[in-house]
C-alpha positions as CSV (number, residue, x, y, z in Angstrom):
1,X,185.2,90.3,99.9
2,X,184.7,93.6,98.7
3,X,181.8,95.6,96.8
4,X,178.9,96.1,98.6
5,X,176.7,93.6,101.0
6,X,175.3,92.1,97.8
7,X,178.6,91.2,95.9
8,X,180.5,90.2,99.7
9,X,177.2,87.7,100.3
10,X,178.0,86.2,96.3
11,X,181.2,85.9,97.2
12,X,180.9,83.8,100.1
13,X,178.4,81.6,97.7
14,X,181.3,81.2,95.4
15,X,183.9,80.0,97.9
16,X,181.3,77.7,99.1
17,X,180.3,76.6,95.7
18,X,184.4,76.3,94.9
19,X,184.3,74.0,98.3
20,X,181.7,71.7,97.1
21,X,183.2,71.2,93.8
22,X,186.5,70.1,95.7
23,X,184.5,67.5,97.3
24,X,182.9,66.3,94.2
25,X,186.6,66.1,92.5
26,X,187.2,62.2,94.3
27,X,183.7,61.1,93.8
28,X,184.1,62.1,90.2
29,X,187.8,60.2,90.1
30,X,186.2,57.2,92.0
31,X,183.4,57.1,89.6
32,X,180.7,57.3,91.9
33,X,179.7,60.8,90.6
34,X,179.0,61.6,86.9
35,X,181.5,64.0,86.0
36,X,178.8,66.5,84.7
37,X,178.1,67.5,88.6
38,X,181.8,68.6,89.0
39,X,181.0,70.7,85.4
40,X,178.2,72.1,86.6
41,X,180.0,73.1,90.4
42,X,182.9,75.1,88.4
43,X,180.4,77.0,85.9
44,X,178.2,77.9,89.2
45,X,181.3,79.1,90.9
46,X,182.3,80.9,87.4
47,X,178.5,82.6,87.6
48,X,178.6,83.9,91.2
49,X,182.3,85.5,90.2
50,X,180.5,87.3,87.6
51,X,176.9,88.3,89.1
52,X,179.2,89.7,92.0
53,X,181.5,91.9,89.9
54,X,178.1,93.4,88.7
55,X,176.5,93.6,92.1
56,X,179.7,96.1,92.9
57,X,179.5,97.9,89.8
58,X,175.6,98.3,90.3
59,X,175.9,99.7,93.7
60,X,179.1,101.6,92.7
61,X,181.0,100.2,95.5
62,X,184.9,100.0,94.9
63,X,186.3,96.6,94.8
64,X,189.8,95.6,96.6
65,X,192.0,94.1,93.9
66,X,194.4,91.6,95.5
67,X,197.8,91.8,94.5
68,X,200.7,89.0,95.3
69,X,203.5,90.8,97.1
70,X,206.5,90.8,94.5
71,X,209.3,89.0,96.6
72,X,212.4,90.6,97.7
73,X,215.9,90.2,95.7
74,X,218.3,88.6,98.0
75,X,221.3,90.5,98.0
């Protein structure tokens, strides 16, 4: 992650966040989990996305933009 110490640390809380809510995904299929939790998981991870993008642009650190590599033509 890119942008700062603040947005690299929110970041990391997303991907964990984004973890969990893969957990939850079977429980939630199985039943054993009200599907409100797996809601609640992806919003969370939607909030730490954001609060990180304005962590950068408070500390005005630049943030690394990945870009898929555009395959080659086969010739």
């Amino acid at each position: 992650p890119s942008g700062g110490a603040s947005s690299s640390a929110l970041h990391v809380a997303r991907t964990v966040c984004r973890r969990a809510e893969r957990c939850v995904v079977p429980l939630v299929t199985a039943g054993e989990v009200d599907s409100g939790v797996q809601v609640y998981l992806n919003r969370l991870s939607d909030y730490f996305f954001v609060a990180a993008r304005v962590a950068s642009k408070f500390e005005n650190k630049p943030e690394v933009v990945y870009r898929k590599a555009r395959p080659s033509k086969a010739t």
